[in-house]
N, C-alpha and C positions, 0 to 999 in steps of 0.2 A: 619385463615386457617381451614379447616376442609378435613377430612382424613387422612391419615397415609401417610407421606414422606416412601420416601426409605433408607433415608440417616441426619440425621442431625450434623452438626459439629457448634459448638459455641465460639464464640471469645469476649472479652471484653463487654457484655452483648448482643452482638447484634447475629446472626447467618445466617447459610448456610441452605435452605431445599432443598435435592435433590430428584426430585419423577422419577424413572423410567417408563416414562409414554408418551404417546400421549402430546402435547402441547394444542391440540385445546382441548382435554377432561379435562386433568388438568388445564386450565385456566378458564372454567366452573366452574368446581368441585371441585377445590382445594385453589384456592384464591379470597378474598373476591370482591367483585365491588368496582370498584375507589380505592382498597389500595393499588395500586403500582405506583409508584412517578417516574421510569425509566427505560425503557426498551431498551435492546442494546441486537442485536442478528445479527445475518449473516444463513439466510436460506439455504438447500439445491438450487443452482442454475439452477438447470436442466441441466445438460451441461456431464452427465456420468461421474461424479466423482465416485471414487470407494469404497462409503462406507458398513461399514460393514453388517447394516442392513437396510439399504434403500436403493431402486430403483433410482438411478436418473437420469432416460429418461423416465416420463410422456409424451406423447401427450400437446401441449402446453397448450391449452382451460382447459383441468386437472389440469398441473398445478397451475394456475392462478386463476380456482376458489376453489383450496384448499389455495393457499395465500390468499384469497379473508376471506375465514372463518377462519385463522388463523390472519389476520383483524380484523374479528369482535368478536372473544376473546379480542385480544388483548385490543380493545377500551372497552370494558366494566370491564376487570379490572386495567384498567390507570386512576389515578385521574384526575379530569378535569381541574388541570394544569400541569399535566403530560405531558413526553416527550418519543416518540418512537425511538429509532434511529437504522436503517433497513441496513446492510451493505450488498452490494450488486454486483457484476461485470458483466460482459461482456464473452463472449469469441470472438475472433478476427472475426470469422465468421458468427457470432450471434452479433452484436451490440446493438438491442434492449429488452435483455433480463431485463435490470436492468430496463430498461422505463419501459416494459412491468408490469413489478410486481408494482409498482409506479402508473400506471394508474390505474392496479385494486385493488389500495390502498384506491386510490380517492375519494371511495363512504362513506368511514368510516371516513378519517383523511384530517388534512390543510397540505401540502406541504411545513412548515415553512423556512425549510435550507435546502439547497444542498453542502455535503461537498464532497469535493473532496479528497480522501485519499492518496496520491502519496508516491509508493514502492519504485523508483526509478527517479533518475532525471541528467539532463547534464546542465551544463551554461558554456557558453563560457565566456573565457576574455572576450573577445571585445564587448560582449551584456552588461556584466556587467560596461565596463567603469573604471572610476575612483574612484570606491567604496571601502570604508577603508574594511580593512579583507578578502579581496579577489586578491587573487595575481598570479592566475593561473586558467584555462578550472577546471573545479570542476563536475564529475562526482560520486555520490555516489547512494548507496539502492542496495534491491534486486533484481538482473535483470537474466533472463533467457531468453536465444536466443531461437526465433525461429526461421525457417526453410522455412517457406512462404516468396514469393516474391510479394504478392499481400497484404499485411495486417503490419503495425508498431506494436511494440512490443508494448504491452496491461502492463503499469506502472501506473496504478490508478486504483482503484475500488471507488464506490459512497459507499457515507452513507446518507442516506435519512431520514430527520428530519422530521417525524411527530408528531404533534401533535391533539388534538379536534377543537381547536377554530381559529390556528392561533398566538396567542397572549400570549404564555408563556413567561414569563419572563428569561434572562437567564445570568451569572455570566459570563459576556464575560472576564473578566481580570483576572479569576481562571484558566485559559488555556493560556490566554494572552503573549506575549513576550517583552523584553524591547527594546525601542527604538533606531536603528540604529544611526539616526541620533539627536545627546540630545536637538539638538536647536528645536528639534518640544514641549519639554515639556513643559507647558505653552504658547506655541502658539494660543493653540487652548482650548476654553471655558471647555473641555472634559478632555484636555491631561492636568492632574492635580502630576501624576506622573509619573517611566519610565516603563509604561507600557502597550501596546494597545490591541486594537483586532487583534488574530491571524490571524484572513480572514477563508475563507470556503476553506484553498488548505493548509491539514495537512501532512508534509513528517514522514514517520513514516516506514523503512523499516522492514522486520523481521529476526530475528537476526540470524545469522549463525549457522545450525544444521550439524552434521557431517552423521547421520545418522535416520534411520527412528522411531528409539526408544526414539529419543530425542526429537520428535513431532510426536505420534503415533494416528494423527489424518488427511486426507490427504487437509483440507481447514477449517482451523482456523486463528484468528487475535491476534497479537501482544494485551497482556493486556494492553500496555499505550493505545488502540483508547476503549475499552471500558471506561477505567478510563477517560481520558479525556471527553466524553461523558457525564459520571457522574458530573465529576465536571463542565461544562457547564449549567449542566440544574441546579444545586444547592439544597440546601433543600432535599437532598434525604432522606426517612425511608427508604423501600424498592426497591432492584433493582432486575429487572425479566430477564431471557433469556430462552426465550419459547425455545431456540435450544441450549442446554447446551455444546455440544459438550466436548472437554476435560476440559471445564472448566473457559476459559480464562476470562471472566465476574466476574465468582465468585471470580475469585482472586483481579479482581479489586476491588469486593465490597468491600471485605474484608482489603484491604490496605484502602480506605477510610471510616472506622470502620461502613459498612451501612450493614445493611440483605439484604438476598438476597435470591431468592425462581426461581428454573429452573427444568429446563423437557428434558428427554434425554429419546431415545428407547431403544439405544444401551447399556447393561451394562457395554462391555470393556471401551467405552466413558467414562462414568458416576465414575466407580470404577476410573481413572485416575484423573478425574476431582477434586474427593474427595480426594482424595491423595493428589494434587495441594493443594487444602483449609488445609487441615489439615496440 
């Protein structure tokens, strides 16, 4: 690293550096090339969310070539089998917001996975069938009505897996689930114990707040989708989140004993974030 964090907090030899800073000047200037092993953040979306020190209703073309440079940070300090993973949505009226950023990702990084995040979900019996552990319509997650009659309620946001080459390797059974059905273990030359790949459609709702002090942040992710992230890509030293937000990253690193080095503008953000780690 070179320069001065704003903030360090240390755990079990590894640690937290927090810089109250620019992401695209801090990932120049403050972390080395190629030494970070995993990046997991979730960008301003453009969509007028109401943050405290950022604008967010750029003109599209703006925004897209400030993701564009916050890109090509990001690629020159991700090792070259490093993994980026880019959480990203929609809004109802706006569909190709998350393509949008995605395409002008394209020029830097390989498109390796598409995961699908799902906040919320419904199954009926009858689709379900005959399946052991299910014995009723099963609706669960975070849902919020809207009010449109031209548009479905928006229950997934992407997380877009890049990489440099394509070809990173990844710990599919560190995230993995046990097998529904046990007669597949040993079926197949792969299925050696009970345990598969998850698939790219993670349900992960976020957990019940009562009020706005208990998430004083107005578009952050549940730490299990950063941690799982982490443990997917495997082998982490360091883990980055150019948009530190209140933090949720850094608590992931920290539960799986990795450093971790992020960039926030906002001080209330950043002061909360630290709190969280400490």
């Amino acid at each position: 690293m070179r320069g001065g964090p704003y903030r360090v907090v240390r755990y079990g030899g590894k640690s937290a550096e927090f810089y109250l800073k620019d992401c695209v000047a801090g990932l120049n200037e403050d972390v080395e090339e190629k030494s970070v092993d995993v990046v997991v953040t979730s960008p301003p979306y453009n969509i007028g969310i109401g943050y405290n020190s950022y604008h967010d209703e750029l003109p599209r073309e703006k925004y897209l070539e400030w993701m564009g440079q916050v890109g090509i940070a990001v690629r020159r300090a991700l090792a070259d089998d490093g993994s980026f993973f880019l959480n990203i949505g929609n809004r109802p009226k706006d569909q190709w917001i998350a393509w949008d950023v995605a395409s002008a990702l394209r020029k830097h990084f390989v498109l390796q996975n598409v995961v699908h995040w799902v906040k919320s979900i419904a199954i009926s019996k009858a689709d379900v069938g005959n399946y052991p552990g299910i014995s009723g319509d099963i609706a669960v997650g975070h849902y919020k009505p809207i009010s449109s009659e031209r548009f479905l309620n928006d229950c997934h946001e992407y997380v877009f897996h890049f990489t440099k080459a394509g070809d990173a390797k990844m710990d599919k059974l560190a995230v993995g689930i046990p097998y529904q059905d046990k007669s597949n273990i040993g079926r197949w030359k792969k299925a050696r114990q009970d345990r598969r790949d998850r698939g790219n459609t993670w349900f992960m709702p976020y957990e019940t707040i009562q009020s706005k002090k208990d998430r004083p942040h107005p578009a952050t992710f549940p730490v299990k989708l950063p941690e799982m992230c982490i443990k997917l890509h495997g082998h982490a030293r360091l883990v980055c989140d150019p948009f530190t937000g209140i933090g949720s990253t850094a608590v992931a690193a920290k539960k799986l004993g990795v450093s971790f080095v992020g960039f926030e503008i906002d001080k209330e953000y950043l002061e909360t974030a630290i709190a969280r780690v400490s």
